[in-house]
C-alpha positions as a printed Julia matrix, in Angstrom:
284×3 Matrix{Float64}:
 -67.65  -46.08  33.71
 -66.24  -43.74  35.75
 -65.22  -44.56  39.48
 -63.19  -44.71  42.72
 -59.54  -44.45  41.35
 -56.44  -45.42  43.47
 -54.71  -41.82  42.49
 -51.45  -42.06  43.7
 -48.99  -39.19  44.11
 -45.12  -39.58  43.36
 -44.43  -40.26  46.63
 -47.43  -42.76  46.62
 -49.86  -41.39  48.49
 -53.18  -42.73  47.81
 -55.64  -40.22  47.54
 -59.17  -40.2   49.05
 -60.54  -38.56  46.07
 -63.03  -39.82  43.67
 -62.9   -39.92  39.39
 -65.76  -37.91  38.35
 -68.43  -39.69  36.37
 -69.27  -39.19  32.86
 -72.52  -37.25  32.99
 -71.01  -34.83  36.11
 -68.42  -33.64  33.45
 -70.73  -33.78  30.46
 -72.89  -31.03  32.59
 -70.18  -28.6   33.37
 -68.78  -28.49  30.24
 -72.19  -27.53  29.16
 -72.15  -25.12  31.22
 -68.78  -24.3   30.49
 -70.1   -23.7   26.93
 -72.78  -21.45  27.58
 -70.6   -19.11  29.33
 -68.61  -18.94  26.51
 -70.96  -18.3   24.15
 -72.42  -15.95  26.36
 -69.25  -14.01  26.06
 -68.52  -14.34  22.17
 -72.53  -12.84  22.06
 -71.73  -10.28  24.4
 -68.57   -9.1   22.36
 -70.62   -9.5   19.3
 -73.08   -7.45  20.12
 -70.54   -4.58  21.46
 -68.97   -4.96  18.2
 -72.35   -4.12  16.29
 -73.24   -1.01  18.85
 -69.7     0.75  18.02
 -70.52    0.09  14.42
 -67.46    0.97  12.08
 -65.79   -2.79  11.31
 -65.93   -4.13   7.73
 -66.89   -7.24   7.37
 -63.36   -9.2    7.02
 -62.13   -6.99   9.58
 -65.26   -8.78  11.7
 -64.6   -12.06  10.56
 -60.8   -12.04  11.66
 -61.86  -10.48  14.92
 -64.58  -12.79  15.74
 -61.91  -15.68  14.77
 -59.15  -14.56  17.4
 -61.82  -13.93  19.91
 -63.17  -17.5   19.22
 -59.54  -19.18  19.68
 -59.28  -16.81  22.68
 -62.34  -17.61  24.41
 -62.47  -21.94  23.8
 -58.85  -22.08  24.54
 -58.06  -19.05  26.95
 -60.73  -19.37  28.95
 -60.5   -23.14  30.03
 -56.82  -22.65  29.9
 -56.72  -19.18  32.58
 -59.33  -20.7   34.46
 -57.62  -24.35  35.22
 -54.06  -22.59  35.9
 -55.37  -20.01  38.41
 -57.72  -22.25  40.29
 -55.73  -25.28  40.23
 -58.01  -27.03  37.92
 -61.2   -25.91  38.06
 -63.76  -23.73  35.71
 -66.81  -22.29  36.29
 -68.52  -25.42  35.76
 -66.37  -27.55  37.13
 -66.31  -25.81  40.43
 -70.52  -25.58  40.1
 -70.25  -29.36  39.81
 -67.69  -30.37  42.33
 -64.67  -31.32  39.89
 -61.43  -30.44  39.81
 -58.57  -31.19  37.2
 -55.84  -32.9   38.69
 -52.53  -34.85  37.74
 -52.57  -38.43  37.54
 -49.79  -38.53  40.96
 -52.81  -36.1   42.17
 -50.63  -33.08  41.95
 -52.31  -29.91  40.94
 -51.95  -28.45  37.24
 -49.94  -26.18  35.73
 -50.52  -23.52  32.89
 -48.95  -27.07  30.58
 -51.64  -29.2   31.4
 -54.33  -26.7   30.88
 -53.2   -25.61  27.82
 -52.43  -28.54  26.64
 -56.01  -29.79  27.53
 -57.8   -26.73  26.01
 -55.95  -27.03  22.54
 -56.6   -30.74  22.4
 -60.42  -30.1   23.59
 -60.71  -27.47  20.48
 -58.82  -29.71  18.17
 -59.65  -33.51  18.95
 -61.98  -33.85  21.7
 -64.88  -31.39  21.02
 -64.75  -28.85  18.01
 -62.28  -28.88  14.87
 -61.79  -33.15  14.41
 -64.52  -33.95  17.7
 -67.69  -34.27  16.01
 -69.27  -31.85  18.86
 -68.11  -34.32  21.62
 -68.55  -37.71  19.98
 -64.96  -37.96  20.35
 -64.47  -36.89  23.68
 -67.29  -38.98  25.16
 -66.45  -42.13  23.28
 -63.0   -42.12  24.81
 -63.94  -41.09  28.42
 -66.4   -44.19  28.11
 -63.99  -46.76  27.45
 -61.34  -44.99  29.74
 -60.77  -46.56  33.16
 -60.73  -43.1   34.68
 -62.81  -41.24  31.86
 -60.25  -39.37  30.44
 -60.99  -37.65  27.01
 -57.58  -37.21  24.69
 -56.8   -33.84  26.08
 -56.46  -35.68  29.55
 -54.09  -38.33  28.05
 -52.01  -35.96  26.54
 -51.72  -33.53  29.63
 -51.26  -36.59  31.91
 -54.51  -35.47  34.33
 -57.98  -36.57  35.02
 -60.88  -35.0   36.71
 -62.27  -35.75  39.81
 -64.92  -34.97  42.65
 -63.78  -32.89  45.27
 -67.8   -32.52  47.03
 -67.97  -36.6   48.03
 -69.77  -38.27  50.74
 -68.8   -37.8   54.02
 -66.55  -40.05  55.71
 -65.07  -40.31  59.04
 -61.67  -37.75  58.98
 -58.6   -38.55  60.62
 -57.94  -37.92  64.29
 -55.09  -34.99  64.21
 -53.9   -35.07  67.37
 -50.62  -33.22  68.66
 -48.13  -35.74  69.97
 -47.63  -33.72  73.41
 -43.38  -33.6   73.65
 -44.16  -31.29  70.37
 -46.8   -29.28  71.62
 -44.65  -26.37  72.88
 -42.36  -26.33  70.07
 -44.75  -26.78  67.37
 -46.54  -23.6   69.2
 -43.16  -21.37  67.66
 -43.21  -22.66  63.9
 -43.99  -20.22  61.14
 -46.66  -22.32  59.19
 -47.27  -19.59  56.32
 -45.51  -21.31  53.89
 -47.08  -24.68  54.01
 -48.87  -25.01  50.45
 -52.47  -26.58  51.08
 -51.74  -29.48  48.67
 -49.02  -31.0   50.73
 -51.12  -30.69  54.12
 -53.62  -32.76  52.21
 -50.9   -35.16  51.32
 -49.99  -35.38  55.11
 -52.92  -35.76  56.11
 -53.94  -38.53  54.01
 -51.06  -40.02  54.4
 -51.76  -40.08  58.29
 -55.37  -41.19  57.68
 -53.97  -44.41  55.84
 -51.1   -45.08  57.91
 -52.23  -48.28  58.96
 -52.94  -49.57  56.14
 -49.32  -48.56  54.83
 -46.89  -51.25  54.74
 -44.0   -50.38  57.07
 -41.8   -49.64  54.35
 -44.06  -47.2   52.78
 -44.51  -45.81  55.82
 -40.91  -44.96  56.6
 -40.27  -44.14  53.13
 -43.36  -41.62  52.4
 -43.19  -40.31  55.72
 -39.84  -39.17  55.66
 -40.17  -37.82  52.39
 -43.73  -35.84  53.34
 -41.61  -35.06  56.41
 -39.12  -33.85  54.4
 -41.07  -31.23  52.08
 -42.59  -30.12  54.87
 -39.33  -29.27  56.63
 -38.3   -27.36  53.22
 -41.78  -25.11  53.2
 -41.65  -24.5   56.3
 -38.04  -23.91  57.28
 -38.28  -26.27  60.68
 -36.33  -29.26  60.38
 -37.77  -32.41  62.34
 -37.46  -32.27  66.04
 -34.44  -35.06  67.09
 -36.05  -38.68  68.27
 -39.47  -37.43  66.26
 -41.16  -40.37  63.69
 -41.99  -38.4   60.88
 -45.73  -39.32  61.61
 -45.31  -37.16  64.39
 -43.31  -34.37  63.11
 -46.43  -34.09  60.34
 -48.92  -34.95  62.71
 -47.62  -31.64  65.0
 -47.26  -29.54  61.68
 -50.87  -30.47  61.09
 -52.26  -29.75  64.5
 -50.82  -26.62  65.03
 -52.25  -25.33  61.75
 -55.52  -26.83  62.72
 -55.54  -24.74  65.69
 -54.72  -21.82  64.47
 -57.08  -21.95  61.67
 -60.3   -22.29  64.32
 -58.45  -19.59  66.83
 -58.66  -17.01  63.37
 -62.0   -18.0   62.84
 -63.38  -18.26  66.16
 -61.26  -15.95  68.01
 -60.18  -18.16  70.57
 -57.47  -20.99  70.44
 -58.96  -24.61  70.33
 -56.71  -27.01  71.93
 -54.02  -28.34  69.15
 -53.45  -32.02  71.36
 -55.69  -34.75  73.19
 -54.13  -37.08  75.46
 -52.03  -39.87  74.5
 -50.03  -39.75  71.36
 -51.02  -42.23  68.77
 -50.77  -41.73  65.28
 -54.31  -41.05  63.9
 -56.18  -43.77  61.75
 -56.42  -46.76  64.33
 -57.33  -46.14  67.84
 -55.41  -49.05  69.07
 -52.25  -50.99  67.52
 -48.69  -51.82  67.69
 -46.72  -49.04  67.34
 -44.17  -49.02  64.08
 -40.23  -49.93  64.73
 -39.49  -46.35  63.91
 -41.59  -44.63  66.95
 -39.26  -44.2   69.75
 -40.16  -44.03  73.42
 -41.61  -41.31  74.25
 -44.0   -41.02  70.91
 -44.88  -44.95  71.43
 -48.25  -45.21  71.71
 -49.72  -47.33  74.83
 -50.19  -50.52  73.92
């Protein structure tokens, strides 16, 4: 049955994110469904009121619009939303990558064709296919998801205790000048996850997927990482900054990016990593 999964991206983050269960799926595709057929009536139906169309001339029409509307529709929706159709986004779920990435217009097509050809319709027995495989998958993917190399999950999960952004203070006033436009929201997740888990990171992984989140960052943004900065607290600046900038848009007034002491979030006390150097040490 569907459950927690250890999604890990390819520079092994672990993602907090949750595999969505078999009967959360099973409802928004129904719902995914009815839409559809709600548009094939409602072209049907405009079809019969401007009268004229023989009836091969119907058939082959109601054909492409059928192809078009069970494979374009899942397909368009899941490339511009980054995964997610009506019903999936009514039910919480998103499509996502098995590293946890978000789709491309490849995955979703490739999922849409398989759904009309194996999973659901032409060779799917109306779904006996698709369930019987997302029931004896670890991570309840249907063929289409094995073939596009993805998997659906929750986003809308139980609360849990975020981590504690806080702006390591010898970065406040530069971090205060970057240009933070071109940070895509999937790799501020990343950085902040990885952040959240850093103690539970081995100190390799640490280094290694901090200086590569570090890294991309860097690139997207166009600020290299301050000299004598950890990358936990080059992302931990990034992260602040846009944090605080976010509320002072909303709000209309700045909310303080930094809190005393500079720690890196996810423990509240700890020995500080080999990599930290002094003045980003955290008290002991």
């Amino acid at each position: 049955m569907p459950r927690e999964s250890e999604l890990i991206t390819g520079d092994a983050v672990v993602l907090e994110l949750r595999v969505a269960r078999l009967a959360s799926r099973c409802v928004a595709f129904v719902l995914d469904v009815l839409l559809q057929a709600a548009l094939l009536l409602g072209v049907l139906l405009l079809l019969n009121l401007v009268g004229g169309v023989d009836g091969t001339l119907l058939t082959v029409i109601m054909l492409v619009l059928l192809v078009l509307v069970v494979v374009g529709y899942p397909t368009i929706a899941e490339t511009l939303s980054r995964g997610r159709t009506l019903g999936k986004l009514a039910l919480g779920l998103r499509v996502v990558r098995d590293d946890g990435g978000p789709i491309r217009l490849r995955h979703a097509l490739t999922r849409a064709l398989a759904a009309f050809f194996v999973d659901f319709w032409a060779l799917g027995l109306l779904g006996v296919v698709a369930f019987v495989v997302s029931f004896c998958s670890k991570n309840g993917k249907r063929v289409g998801d094995f073939l596009a190399g993805t998997l659906v999950v929750r986003e809308r999960v139980p609360a849990t205790a975020a981590p504690a952004i806080t702006m390591p203070q010898p970065l406040a006033e530069w971090a205060a000048q970057l240009d933070l436009s071109g940070l895509p929201d999937e790799l501020a997740l990343a950085a902040r996850q990885y952040l959240g888990r850093y103690y539970k990171l081995t100190e390799q992984a640490r280094q290694h997927l901090g200086g590569r989140l570090a890294e991309d960052v860097a690139r997207a943004i166009g600020a290299p990482v301050p000299m004598d900065a950890p990358p936990w607290a080059y992302l931990s600046a990034v992260l602040a900054e846009r944090r605080a900038r976010e509320y002072a848009r909303r709000s209309g007034h700045r909310q303080p990016s930094h809190d005393p002491g500079d720690q890196p979030p996810g423990r509240d006390t700890g020995n500080p990593p080999p990599e930290q150097p002094g003045p980003f040490a955290p008290p002991g």
